[in-house]
C-alpha positions in Angstrom: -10.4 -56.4 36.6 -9.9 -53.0 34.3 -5.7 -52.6 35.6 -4.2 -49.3 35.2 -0.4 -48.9 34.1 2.1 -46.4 35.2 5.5 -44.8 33.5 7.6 -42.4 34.2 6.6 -38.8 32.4 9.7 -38.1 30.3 8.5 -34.8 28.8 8.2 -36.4 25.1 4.8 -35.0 23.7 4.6 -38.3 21.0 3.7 -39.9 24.2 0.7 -38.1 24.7 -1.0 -38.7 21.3 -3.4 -41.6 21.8 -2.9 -43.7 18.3 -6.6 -44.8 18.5 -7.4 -41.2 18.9 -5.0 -40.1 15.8 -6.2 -43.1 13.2 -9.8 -42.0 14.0 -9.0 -38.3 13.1 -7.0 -40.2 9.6 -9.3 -41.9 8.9 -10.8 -39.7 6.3 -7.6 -39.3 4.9 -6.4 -43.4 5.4 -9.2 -43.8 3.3 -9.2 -41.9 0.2 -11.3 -42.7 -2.8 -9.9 -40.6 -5.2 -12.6 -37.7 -4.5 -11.2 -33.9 -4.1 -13.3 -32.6 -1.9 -12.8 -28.7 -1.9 -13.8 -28.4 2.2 -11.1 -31.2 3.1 -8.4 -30.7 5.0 -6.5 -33.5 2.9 -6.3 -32.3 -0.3 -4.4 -33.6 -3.3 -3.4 -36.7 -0.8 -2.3 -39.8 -1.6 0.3 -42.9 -0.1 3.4 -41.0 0.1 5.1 -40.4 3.5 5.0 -36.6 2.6 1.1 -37.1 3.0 0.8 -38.7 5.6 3.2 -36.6 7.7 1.1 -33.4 6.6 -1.9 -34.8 7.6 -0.9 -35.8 11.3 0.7 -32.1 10.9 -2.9 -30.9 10.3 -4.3 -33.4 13.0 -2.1 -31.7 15.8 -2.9 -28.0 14.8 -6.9 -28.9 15.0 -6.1 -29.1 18.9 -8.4 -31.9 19.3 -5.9 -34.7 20.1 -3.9 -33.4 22.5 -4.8 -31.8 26.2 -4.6 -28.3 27.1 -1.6 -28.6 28.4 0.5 -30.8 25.9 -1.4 -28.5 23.3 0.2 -25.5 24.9 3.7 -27.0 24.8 2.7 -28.0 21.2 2.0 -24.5 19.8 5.4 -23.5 21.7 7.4 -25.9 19.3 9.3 -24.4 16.4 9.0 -26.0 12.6 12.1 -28.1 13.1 10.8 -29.4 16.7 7.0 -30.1 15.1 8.8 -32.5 12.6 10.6 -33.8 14.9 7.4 -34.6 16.7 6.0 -36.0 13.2 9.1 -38.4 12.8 8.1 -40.0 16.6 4.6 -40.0 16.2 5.0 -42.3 12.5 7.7 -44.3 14.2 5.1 -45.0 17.1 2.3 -46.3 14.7 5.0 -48.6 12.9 6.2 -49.9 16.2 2.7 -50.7 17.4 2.3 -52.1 13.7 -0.6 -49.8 12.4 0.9 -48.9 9.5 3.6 -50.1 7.1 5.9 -47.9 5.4 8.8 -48.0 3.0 12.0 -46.5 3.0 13.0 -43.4 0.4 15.0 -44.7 -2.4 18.4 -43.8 -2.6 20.0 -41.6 -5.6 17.0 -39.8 -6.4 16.1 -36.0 -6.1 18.3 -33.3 -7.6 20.7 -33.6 -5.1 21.3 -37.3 -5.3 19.5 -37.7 -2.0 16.7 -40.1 -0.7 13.2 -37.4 -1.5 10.3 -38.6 1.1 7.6 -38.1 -2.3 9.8 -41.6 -3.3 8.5 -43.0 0.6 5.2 -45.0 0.4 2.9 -46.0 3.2 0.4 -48.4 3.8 -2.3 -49.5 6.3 -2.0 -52.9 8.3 -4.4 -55.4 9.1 -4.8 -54.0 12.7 -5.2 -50.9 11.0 -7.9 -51.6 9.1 -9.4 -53.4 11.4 -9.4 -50.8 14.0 -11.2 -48.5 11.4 -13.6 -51.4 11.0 -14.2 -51.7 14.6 -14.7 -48.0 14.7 -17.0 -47.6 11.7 -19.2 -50.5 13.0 -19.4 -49.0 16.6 -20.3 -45.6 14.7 -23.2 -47.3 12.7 -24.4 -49.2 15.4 -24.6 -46.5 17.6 -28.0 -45.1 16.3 -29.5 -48.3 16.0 -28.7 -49.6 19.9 -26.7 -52.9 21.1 -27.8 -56.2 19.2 -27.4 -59.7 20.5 -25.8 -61.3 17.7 -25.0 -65.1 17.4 -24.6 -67.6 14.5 -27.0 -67.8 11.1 -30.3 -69.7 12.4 -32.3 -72.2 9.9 -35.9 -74.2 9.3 -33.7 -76.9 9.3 -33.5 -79.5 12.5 -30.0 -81.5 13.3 -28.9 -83.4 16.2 -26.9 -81.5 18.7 -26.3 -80.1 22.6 -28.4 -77.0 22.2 -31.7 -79.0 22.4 -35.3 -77.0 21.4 -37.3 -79.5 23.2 -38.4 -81.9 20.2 -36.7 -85.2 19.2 -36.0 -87.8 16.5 -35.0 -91.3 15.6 -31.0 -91.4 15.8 -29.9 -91.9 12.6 -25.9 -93.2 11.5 -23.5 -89.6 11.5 -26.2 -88.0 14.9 -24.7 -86.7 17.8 -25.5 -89.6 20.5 -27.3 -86.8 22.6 -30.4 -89.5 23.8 -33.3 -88.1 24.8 -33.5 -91.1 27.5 -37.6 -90.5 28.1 -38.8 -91.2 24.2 -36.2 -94.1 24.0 -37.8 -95.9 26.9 -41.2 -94.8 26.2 -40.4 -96.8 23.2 -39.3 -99.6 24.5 -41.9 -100.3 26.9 -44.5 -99.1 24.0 -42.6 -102.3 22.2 -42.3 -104.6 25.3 -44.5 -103.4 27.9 -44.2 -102.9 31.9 -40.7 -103.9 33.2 -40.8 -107.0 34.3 -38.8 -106.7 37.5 -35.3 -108.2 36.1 -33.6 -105.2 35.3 -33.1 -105.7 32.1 -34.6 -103.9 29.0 -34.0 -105.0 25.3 -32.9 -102.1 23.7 -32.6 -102.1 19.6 -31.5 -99.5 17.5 -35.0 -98.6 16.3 -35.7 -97.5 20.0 -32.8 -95.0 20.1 -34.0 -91.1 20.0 -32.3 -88.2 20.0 -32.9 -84.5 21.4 -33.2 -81.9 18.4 -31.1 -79.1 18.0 -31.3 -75.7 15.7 -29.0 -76.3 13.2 -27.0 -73.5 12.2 -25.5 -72.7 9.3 -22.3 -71.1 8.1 -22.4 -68.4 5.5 -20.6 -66.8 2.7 -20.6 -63.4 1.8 -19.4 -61.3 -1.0 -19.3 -57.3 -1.0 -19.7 -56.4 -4.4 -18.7 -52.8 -4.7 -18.8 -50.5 -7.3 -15.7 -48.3 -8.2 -16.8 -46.9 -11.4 -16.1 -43.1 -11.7 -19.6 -42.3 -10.9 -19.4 -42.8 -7.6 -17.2 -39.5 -6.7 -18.6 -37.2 -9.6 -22.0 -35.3 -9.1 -20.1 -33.4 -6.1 -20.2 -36.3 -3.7 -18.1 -38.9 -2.4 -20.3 -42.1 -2.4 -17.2 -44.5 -2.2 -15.5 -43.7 1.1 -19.1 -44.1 2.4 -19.1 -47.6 0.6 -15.9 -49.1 2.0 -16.6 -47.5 5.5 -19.6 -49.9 5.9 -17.5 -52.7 3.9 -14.8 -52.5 6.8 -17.5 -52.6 9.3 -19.4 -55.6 8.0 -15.7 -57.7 8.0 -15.3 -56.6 11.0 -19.1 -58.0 12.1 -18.7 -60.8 10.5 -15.3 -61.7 12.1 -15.8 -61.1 15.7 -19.7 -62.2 15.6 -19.9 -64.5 13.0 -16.4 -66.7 13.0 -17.4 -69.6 10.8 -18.4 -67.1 8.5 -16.2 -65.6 5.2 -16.2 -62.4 3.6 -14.7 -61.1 0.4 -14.3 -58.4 -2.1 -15.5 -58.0 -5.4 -14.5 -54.4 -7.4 -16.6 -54.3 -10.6 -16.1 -50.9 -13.1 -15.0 -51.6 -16.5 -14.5 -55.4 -15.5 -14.5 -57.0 -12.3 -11.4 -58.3 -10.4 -11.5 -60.0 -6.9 -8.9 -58.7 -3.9 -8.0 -59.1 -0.1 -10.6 -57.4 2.5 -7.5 -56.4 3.3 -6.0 -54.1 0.3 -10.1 -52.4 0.7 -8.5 -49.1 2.7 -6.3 -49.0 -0.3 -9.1 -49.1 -3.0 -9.8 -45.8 -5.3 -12.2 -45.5 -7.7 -11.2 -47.4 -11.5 -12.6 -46.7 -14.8 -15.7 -45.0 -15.8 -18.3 -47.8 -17.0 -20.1 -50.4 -14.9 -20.0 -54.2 -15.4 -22.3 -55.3 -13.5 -22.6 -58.5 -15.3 -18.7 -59.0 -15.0 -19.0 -58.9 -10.9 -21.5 -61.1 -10.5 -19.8 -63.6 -12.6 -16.4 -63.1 -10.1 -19.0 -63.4 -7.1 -20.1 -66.5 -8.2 -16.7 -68.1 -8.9 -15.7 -66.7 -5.5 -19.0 -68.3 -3.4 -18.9 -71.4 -5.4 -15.4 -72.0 -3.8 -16.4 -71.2 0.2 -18.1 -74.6 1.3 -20.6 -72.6 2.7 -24.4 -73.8 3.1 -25.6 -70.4 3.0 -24.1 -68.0 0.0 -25.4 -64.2 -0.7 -24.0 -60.8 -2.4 -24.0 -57.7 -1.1 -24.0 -54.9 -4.0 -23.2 -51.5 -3.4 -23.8 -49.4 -6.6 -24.7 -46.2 -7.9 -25.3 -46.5 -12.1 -26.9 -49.0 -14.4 -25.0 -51.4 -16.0 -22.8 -50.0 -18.8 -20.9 -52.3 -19.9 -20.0 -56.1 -20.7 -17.0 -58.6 -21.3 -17.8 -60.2 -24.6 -16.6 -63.6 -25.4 -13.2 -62.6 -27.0 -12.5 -61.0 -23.9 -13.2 -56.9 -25.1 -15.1 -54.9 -23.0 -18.9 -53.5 -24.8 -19.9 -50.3 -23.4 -22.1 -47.5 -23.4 -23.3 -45.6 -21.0 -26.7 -44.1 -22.6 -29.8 -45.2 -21.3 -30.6 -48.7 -20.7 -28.5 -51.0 -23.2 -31.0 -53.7 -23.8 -28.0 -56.4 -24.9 -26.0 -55.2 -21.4 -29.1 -55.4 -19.9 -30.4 -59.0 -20.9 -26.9 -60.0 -20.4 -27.2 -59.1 -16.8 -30.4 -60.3 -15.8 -29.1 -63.7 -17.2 -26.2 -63.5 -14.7 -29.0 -62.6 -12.1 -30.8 -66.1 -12.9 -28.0 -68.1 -12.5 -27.3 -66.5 -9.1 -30.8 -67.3 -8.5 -30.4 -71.1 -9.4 -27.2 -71.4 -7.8 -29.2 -70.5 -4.5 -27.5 -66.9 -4.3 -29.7 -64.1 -2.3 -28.5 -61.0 -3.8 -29.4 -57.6 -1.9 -28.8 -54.6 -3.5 -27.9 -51.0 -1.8 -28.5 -48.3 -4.6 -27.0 -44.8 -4.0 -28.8 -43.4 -6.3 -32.1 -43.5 -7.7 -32.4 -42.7 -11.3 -35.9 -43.7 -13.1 -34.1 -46.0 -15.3 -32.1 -47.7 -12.3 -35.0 -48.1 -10.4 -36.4 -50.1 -12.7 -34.0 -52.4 -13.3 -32.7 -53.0 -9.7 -36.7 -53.8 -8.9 -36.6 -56.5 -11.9 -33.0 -57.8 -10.6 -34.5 -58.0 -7.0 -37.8 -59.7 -8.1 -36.2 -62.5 -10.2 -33.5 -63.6 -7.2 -36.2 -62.4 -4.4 -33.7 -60.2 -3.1 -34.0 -56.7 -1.8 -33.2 -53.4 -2.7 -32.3 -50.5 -0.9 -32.4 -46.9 -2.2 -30.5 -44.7 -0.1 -27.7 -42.1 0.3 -23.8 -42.4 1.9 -25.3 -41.1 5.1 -27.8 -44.1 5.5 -26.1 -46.9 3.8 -24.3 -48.1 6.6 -27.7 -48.7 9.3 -29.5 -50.1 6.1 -26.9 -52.5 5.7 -26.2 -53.4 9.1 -29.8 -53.6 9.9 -30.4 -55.9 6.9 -27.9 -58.0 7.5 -28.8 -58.5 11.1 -32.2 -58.7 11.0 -31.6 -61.6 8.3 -29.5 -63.5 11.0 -31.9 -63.0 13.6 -34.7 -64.4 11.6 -35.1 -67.9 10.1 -34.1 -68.5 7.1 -34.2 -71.6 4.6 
């Protein structure tokens, strides 16, 4: 039964911000990728506590998360009375733990005073993962409710779910008899009951009720962070780790035997917590493909799971490589034919180590095209060309469509 809660009205207008409400309209900002985009409100932003407090400055003045009325008291408030306003509304989101934030050092600034520029901030895990939960009921929203369940397979084991068929019980089985075949055995073995009650059962008679079996899987988000993917006048990364929070957050509450992890791949590659992703800005300017499959692997080879795959998000070709002595090979002209070879090998060793790799492309480049379609042919993956409005229903559609299908 939806319960409704009542407190006393004491005036306070941090009381009537909704938090939900406030995140969603930060999101943009809780997010940053390093782009400056010259229509955003948030400009020149970054983790300070200065930032953040000028973006919940701007969120109040858009008159969008507040009701007429508290909006009317709001635009009555003088400067010092809006900060004050500021100070309760960030105390509010630490207390209700969505967001983390430091303390100014002391002895610093010109008059030997604490500066709020020295302050740093920082998303929490329910944080992030109310931004997932938003992003995914945002991408899901065009596409309609899905019933989602666990990964399906060809593959038969023993178990309660039964899908009709059955099978000699075998040592390790869950002792769920199908009682019908083991008699009919029996009898087929002995004959008509005799009238005595008694039946000799042996172990060859026993038969047990099939099951789907389901498999547990692994995923890993490889995304790209080279500078390419805010250049050109777009931001193409926000986009990325949007759908990135979404599918954790998927993949937690729908798929809970599942695991998920990040892979960042620019110059090199370097594996983090889903949770530092809201954190994440674009790195150096070359792409190492190669490099992030190779992290991937080492990741998937480590999660147990039957059932391993990668999700890449890029935008370039590969440009670059980690040699043996550990420098880093680039160049960024065309299609290098020793970064290229290097990563198609890394490609078939995905492929032999039973990795699906699907690849979203955000751009599509000639040249790219090519070899994404060459990638995706050797691991019988797919590839996806399309843009930072798109990416997240291709994604989600993929990867659901993949779990709702049998697979080997």
């Amino acid at each position: 039964m939806k319960l409704t809660r009542y407190t006393k009205f004491t005036g306070d207008l941090s009381s009537s911000v909704d938090l939900e409400d406030l995140l969603q309209a930060l999101s943009d900002f809780l997010l940053d990728s390093g782009f400056q985009d010259p229509y955003s409100p948030f400009q020149n932003a970054d983790d300070s506590m200065e930032s953040l407090r000028d973006a919940i400055r701007q969120a109040l003045e858009s008159g969008e998360l507040l009701d007429d009325d508290a909006q009317e008291q709001f635009e009555k408030l003088d400067a010092a009375q809006v900060e004050e306003l500021i100070d309760k509304i960030i105390q509010r989101m630490k207390d209700e733990s969505y967001l983390n934030a430091e303390e100014p050092s002391e002895g610093t600034g010109s008059a030997g005073e604490g500066n709020d520029t020295d302050a740093k901030f920082e998303v929490t895990d329910k944080g992030m993962d109310f931004l997932g939960y938003k992003a995914l009921r945002d991408l899901l929203g065009p596409i309609g409710k899905s019933s989602l369940g666990r990964h399906d397979t060809r593959h038969e084991a023993a178990g309660v779910e039964t899908n009709g068929s059955s099978k000699l019980y075998e040592f390790g089985d869950s002792l769920n008899l199908d009682i019908p075949a083991t008699l009919n055995s029996v009898f087929a073995r002995e004959g008509p009951p005799d009238g005595s009650g008694i039946l000799n059962l042996e172990y060859g008679d026993l038969q047990v009720q099939q099951a789907d079996y389901q498999s547990s899987c692994a995923t890993v988000v490889l995304l790209d962070c080279s500078h390419s993917m805010i250049l050109y006048g777009e931001d193409r990364f926000t986009p990325a780790k949007r759908v990135a929070m979404a599918l954790a957050h998927l993949i937690r509450t729908q798929y809970p035997g599942d695991s998920i992890d990040l892979v960042l791949f620019h110059d090199s590659a370097e594996h983090i917590p889903i949770s530092q992703l809201p954190r994440v800005k674009v790195g150096p300017h070359y792409t190492n493909t190669r490099e992030g499959l190779r992290v991937a692997q080492r990741v998937l080879r480590g999660s147990g799971k039957d059932m391993k795959q990668i999700v890449m998000i890029t935008d370039g070709k590969p440009s670059a490589l980690t040699l043996d002595d550990g420098r880093i090979y680039k160049n960024a002209f065309g299609l290098d034919p020793i970064v290229i070879s290097e990563t198609l090998e890394e490609v078939s060793r995905c492929k032999r180590a039973g990795i699906m790799i699907n690849t979203f492309m955000l751009a599509n480049e000639f040249q790219l095209i090519q070899f994404v379609q060459k990638m995706s042919a050797m691991c019988r993956g797919k590839a996806y060309f399309t843009t930072p409005q798109t990416l997240g229903n291709y994604l989600l559609m993929d990867f659901m469509s993949r779990r709702s299908k049998q697979v080997n």
